[in-house]
C-alpha positions in Angstrom: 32.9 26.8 19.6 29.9 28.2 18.1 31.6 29.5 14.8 32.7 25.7 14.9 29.4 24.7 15.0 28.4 27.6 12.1 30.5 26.4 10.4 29.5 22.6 10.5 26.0 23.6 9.9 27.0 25.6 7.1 28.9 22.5 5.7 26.5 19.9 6.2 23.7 21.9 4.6 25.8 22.3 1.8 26.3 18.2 1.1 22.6 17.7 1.7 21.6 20.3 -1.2 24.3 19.0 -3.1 23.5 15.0 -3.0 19.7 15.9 -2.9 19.9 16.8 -6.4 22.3 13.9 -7.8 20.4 10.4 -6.6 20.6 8.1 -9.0 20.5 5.0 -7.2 16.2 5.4 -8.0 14.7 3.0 -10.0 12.7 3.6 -13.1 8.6 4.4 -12.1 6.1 3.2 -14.1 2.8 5.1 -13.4 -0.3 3.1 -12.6 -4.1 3.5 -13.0 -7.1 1.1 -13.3 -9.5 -0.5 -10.8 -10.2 -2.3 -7.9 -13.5 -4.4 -7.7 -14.8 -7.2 -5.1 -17.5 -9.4 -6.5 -18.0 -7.5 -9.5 -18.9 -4.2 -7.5 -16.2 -1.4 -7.4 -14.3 -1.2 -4.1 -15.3 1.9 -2.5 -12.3 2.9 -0.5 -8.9 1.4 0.4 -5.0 0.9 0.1 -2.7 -0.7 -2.8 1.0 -1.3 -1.9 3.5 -2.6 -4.7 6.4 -4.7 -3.0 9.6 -4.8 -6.2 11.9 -6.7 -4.7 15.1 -4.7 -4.0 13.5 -1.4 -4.4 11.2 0.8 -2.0 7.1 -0.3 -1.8 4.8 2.0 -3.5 1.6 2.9 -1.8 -1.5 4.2 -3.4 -5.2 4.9 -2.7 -8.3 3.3 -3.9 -11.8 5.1 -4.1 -15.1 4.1 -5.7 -12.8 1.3 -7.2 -10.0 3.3 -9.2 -6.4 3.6 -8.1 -4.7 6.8 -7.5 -1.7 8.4 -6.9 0.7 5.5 -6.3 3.6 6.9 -4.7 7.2 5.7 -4.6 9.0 9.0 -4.0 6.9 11.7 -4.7 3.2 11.4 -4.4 1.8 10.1 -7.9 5.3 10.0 -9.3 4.4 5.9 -10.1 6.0 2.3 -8.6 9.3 0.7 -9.1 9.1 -0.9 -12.8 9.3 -5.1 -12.7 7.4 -7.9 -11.3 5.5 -6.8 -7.7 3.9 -8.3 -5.6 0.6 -6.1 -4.8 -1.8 -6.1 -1.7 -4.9 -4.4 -1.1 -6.2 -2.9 2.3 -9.9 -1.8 3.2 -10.8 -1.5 6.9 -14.3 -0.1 8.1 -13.2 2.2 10.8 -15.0 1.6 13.8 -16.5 4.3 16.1 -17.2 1.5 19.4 -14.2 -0.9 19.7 -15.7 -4.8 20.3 -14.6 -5.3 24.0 -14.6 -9.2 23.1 -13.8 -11.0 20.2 -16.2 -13.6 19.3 -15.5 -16.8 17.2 -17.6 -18.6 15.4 -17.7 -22.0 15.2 -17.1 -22.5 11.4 -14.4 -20.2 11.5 -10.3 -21.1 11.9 -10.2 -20.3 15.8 -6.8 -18.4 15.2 -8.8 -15.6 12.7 -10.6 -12.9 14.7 -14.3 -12.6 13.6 -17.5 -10.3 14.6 -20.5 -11.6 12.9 -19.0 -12.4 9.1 -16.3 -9.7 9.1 -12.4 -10.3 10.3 -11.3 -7.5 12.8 -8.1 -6.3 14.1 -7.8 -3.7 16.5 -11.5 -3.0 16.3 -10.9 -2.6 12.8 -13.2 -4.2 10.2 -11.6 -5.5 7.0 -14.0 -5.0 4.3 -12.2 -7.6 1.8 -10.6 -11.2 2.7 -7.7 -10.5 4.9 -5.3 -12.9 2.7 -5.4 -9.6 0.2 -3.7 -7.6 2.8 -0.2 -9.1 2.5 1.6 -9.4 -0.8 3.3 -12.4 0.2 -0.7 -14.4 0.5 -2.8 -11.8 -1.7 -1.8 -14.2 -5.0 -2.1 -10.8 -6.9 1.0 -9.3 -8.9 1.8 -6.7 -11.6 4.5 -6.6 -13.7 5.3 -2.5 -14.4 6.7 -1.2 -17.1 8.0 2.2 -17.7 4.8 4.3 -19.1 1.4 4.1 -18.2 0.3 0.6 -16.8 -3.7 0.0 -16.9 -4.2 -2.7 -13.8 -7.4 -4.3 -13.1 -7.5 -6.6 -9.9 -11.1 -8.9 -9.8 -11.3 -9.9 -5.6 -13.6 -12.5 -4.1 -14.7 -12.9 -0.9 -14.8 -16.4 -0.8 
């Protein structure tokens, strides 16, 4: 039984090396650099995601307003080339969790506020919370294969 199992092992191992090595069902990467600014100021820290349809997101990193290493596959190796839809993430963590969540009276009673800021989880979003999904964000990128110089302008009105 266990020179059955050796020999399964063995086997296996051997098809994973082998296919590692011959995917070519990726899509072409463009790579991506540029900025990130909310009301004219550079945004200090935060998340990009790239949505292609059909195709994997690509996820990247924003600080002091420039974006960096957006990664399909490999980190910094670029996002699926085409039309994407892009969102942008930047949450203040929190050291003391609200215990309540307070309301204000101006505000749609179905969005979680503290003072002027949305939460979630005790999390403060540092940008309107619309930018967080690329189906609401209204920002998009078409990629091309190369070097793509993006530049998204957000408001917080």
């Amino acid at each position: 039984m266990k020179k059955f199992l050796k020999i399964n092992f063995i086997c296996f191992s051997l098809l994973v090396l082998f296919c590692s090595g011959c995917d070519s069902s990726k899509p072409t990467l463009g790579k991506v650099e540029g900025t990130v600014t909310l009301d004219g100021q550079p945004l200090k820290k935060g998340n990009i995601i790239f949505t292609t349809k059909g195709t994997r997101d690509a996820f990247g990193i924003i600080e002091n307003g420039v974006i960096q290493r957006v990664t399909t596959f490999v980190e910094d190796d670029g996002t699926p080339v085409g039309l994407a839809a892009v969102a942008i993430i930047a949450i203040k963590e929190t050291e003391n969790r609200p215990s309540a969540v307070n309301v204000s009276d101006d505000s749609d009673p179905s969005t979680p506020t503290v003072g002027n800021s949305v939460t979630m989880g005790g999390d403060e979003f540092l940008i309107p919370i619309r930018y967080t999904n690329p189906e609401t964000s209204g920002l998009t990128a078409t990629i091309q294969k190369g070097i793509n110089t993006l530049n998204f302008e957000l408001t917080s009105n």
